[in-house]
C-alpha positions in Angstrom: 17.9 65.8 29.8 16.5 62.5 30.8 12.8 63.2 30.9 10.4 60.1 30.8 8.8 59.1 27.5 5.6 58.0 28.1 6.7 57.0 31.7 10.2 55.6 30.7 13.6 56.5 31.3 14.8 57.6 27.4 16.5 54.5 26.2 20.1 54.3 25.2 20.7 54.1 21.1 21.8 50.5 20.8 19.0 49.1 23.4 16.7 51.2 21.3 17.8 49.8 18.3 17.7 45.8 19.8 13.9 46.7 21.0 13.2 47.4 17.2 15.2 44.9 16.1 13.3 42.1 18.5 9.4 43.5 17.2 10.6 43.4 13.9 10.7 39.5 14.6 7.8 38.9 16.5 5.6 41.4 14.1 6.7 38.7 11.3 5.4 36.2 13.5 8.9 34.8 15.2 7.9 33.3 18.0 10.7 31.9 20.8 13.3 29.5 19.4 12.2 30.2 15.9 14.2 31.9 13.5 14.2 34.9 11.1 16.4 35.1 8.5 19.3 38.0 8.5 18.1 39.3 5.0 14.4 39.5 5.7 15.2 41.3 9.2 17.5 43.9 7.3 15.0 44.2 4.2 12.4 45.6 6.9 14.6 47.1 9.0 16.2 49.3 5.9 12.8 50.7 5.2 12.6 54.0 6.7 14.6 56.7 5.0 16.3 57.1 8.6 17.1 53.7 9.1 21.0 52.7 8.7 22.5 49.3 8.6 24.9 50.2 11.7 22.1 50.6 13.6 21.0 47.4 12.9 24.3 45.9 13.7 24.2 48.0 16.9 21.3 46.3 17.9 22.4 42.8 16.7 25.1 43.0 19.2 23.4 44.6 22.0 20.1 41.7 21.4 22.5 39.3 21.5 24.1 40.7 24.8 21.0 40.7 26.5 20.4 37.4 25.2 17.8 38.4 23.5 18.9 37.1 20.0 21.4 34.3 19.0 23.0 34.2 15.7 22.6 31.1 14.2 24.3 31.9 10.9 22.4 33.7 8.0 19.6 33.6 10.1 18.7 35.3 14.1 16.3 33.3 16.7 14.6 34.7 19.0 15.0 33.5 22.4 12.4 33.0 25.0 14.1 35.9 26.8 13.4 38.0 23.6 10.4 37.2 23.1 9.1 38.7 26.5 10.6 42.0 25.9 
């Protein structure tokens, strides 16, 4: 019930998700106000037998939110507040 992981509160499922979502850009080497495209993002994002596409979307929405993310049609960019998270 709320115990620290690794010396953090346990995160929520869709801030977990935009976390993922956000290294999943800068591991591919998106750096702030550069883009990703949405199918590349979803085509590693899909790859674990766990992962599901709502979670994706999840975290889509709560990235953008944060302002994180913007959508900028088929394709995400990372914002300079994304790229410090």
């Amino acid at each position: 019930m709320g115990s620290p992981i690794e010396g953090k509160p346990k995160m929520a499922g869709d801030e977990r998700h935009a976390r993922r979502l956000v290294q999943i850009m800068k591991d591919a080497g998106t750096a702030a106000g550069e883009i990703m495209m949405f199918g590349a993002l979803e085509a590693v994002w899909l790859k674990p037998d766990d992962a599901d596409h709502e979670g994706l979307l999840a975290g889509l929405q709560y990235a953008g939110d944060q302002g994180w993310v913007e959508d900028v049609g088929a394709a995400i960019r990372l914002t300079a507040k994304g790229a410090k998270v």
